[in-house]
C-alpha positions as CSV (number, residue, x, y, z in Angstrom):
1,X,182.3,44.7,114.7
2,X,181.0,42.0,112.3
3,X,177.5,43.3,112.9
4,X,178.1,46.7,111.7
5,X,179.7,45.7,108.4
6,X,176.9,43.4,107.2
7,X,173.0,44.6,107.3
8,X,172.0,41.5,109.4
9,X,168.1,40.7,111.5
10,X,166.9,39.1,114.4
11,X,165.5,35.9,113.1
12,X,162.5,35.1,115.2
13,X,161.7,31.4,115.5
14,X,158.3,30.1,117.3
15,X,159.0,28.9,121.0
16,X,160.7,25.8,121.8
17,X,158.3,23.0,122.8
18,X,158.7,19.7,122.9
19,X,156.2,18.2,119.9
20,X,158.6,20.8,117.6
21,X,161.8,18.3,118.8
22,X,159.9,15.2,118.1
23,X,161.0,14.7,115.1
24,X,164.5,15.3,114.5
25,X,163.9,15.8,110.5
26,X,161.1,18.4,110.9
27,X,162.4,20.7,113.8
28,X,161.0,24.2,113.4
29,X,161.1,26.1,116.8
30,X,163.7,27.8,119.0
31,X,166.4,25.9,120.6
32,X,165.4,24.4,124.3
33,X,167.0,26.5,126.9
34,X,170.7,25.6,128.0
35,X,172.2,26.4,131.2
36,X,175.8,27.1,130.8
37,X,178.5,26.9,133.4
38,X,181.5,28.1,134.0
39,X,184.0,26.0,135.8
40,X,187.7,26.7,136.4
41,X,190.2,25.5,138.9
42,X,190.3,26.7,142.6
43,X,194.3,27.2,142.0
44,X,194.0,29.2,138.3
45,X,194.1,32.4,140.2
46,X,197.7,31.5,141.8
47,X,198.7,30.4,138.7
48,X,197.6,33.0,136.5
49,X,196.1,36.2,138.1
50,X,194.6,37.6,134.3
51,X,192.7,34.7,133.0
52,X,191.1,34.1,136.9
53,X,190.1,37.8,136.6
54,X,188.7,37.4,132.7
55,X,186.7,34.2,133.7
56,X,185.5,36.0,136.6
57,X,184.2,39.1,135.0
58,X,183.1,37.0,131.1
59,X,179.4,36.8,130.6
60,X,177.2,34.9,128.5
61,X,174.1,36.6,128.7
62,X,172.6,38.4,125.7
């Protein structure tokens, strides 16, 4: 992996709040928190069997 080829860091930012995303020009905090969704079509596992099983089983957590 990526990670193990290049000595990389955590880069800790101060919490998100929103005074830090007041101004757009002078933003110096975390990102706000996203929720992310996955959505996929009812029918994707008649049509393909592999990809309903990847999207199943894929997670985005950390």
């Amino acid at each position: 992996m990526i990670h193990d080829t290049f000595d990389l860091a955590q880069v800790e930012l101060p919490a998100y709040s929103d005074e830090c995303y007041a101004d757009a020009t002078a933003i110096d905090c975390a990102y706000p928190a996203d929720e992310l969704m996955k959505i996929f079509s009812g029918s994707l596992a008649e049509k393909d069997a592999a990809v309903h099983t990847f999207l199943s089983n894929f997670n985005y957590g950390s």
